[in-house]
Structure formats: structure tokens, C-alpha cells
N, C-alpha and C positions, 0 to 999 in steps of 0.2 A: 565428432562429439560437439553438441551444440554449450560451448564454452559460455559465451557470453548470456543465455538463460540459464545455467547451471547458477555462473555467480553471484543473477540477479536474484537466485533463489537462496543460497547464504546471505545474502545482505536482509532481503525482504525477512527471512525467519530469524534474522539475529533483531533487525529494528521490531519488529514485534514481541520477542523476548524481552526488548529494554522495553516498550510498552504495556507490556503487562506488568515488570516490575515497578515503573514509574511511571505514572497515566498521565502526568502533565508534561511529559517530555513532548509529546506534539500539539496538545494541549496550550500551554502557554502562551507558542508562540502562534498563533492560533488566534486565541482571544477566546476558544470555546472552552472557559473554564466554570468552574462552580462547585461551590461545596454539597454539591446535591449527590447523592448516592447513584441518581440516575448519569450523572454525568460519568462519574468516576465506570462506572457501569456499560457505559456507551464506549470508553476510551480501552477497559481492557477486552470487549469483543471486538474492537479493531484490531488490537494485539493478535488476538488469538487467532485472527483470520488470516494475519499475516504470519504467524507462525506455519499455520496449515498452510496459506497459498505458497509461503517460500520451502516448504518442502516436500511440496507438490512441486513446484519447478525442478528440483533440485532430485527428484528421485522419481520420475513420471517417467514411462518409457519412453525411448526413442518414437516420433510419429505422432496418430492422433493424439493419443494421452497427453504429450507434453503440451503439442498444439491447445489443447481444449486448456490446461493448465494454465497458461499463458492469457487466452484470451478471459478466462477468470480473473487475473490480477490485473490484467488491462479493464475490465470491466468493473475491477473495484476501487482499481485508481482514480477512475471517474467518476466512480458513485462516490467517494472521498471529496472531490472535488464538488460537486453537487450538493455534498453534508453541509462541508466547511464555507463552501461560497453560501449559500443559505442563512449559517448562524453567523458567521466571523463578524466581531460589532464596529464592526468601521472598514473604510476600503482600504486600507494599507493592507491591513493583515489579509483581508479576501482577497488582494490580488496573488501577496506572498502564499497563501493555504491553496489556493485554486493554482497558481504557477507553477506548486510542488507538486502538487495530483496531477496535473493533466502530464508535465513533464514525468514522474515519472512511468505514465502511461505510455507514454510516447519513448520512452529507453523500454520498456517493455515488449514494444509493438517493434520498432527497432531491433531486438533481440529476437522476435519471432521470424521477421523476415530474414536475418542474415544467416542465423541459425538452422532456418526451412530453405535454402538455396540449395 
């Protein structure tokens, strides 16, 4: 049983649950914040992707499906990365935003290979 993408996919669908309910939880620290409707907008369709991508890991079958699953949320960790490294208003925080995306691409990608042995 590929254990360790299973439980990236409750963690990934649980931080997207807290993301939709609280949009400045990744936000904040971040620095991409804003009282604009578009922001707030921008932060719960990342929720809800991560809701969908964490249980698309988490319930994808065994083989391609999970595979393709996987490289979904490797592919939107980095486009996270890409967002946040873009807006974040100073380099502290871009390197903190860009460090959490690519990292957890990188436990993603980690999970795909150990999982697929």
C-alpha cells in the first residue's frame, strides 16, 4: 500500500479545508494579502484544489491513477511556488513561500518514487 502518498493526501485535503475556511492561513505568512475579493478568491481556489488533489491521493487507485495524482500536486506545488515567488513583497517571505512549494513538491515526488518501488 503506498502509505506514505496516502498520508500526503489527508494532510494535503485537511490544509485545504483549513484554507477554505481561513484564506489567510497561508496568506499571511506569505505577504500575499489584500482586502480585495480577488485575493480572498485566489486563496480559497487553492483550498479547494488541495482538497481535491489530497483526495485524489488519498482514494486514486493503485498504478497510473495514483501516479497521475501525484504528479498533479507535484505540478501544483510548483506552480504555488511560481504564484508566491512572483507576488511575495520582499525576499524573506519569497524565499520562506518558494521553500514551502518546492519542498513540498519535493516530499510529493519523494512519495511517488518510494511508493512506485
Amino acid at each position: 500500500m503506498p502509505v506514505l502518498t496516502r498520508s500526503l493526501g489527508i494532510a494535503t485535503a485537511a490544509f485545504g479545508l483549513l484554507e477554505l475556511a481561513k484564506p489567510d492561513l497561508w496568506s499571511k505568512p506569505t505577504g500575499v494579502v489584500g482586502p480585495s475579493p480577488a485575493m480572498r478568491a485566489w486563496h480559497h481556489t487553492l483550498g479547494a484544489r488541495d482538497v481535491a488533489s489530497g483526495l485524489a491521493l488519498l482514494f486514486a487507485p493503485q498504478g497510473a491513477p495514483l501516479r497521475a495524482a501525484s504528479v498533479y500536486r507535484i505540478a501544483s506545488d510548483l506552480s504555488d511556488a511560481v504564484g508566491f515567488g512572483l507576488n511575495a513583497p520582499d525576499a524573506g517571505r519569497r524565499v520562506k513561500a518558494v521553500g514551502a512549494a518546492v519542498g513540498f513538491a519535493a516530499l510529493n515526488a519523494l512519495a511517488l518514487r518510494v511508493d512506485n518501488r
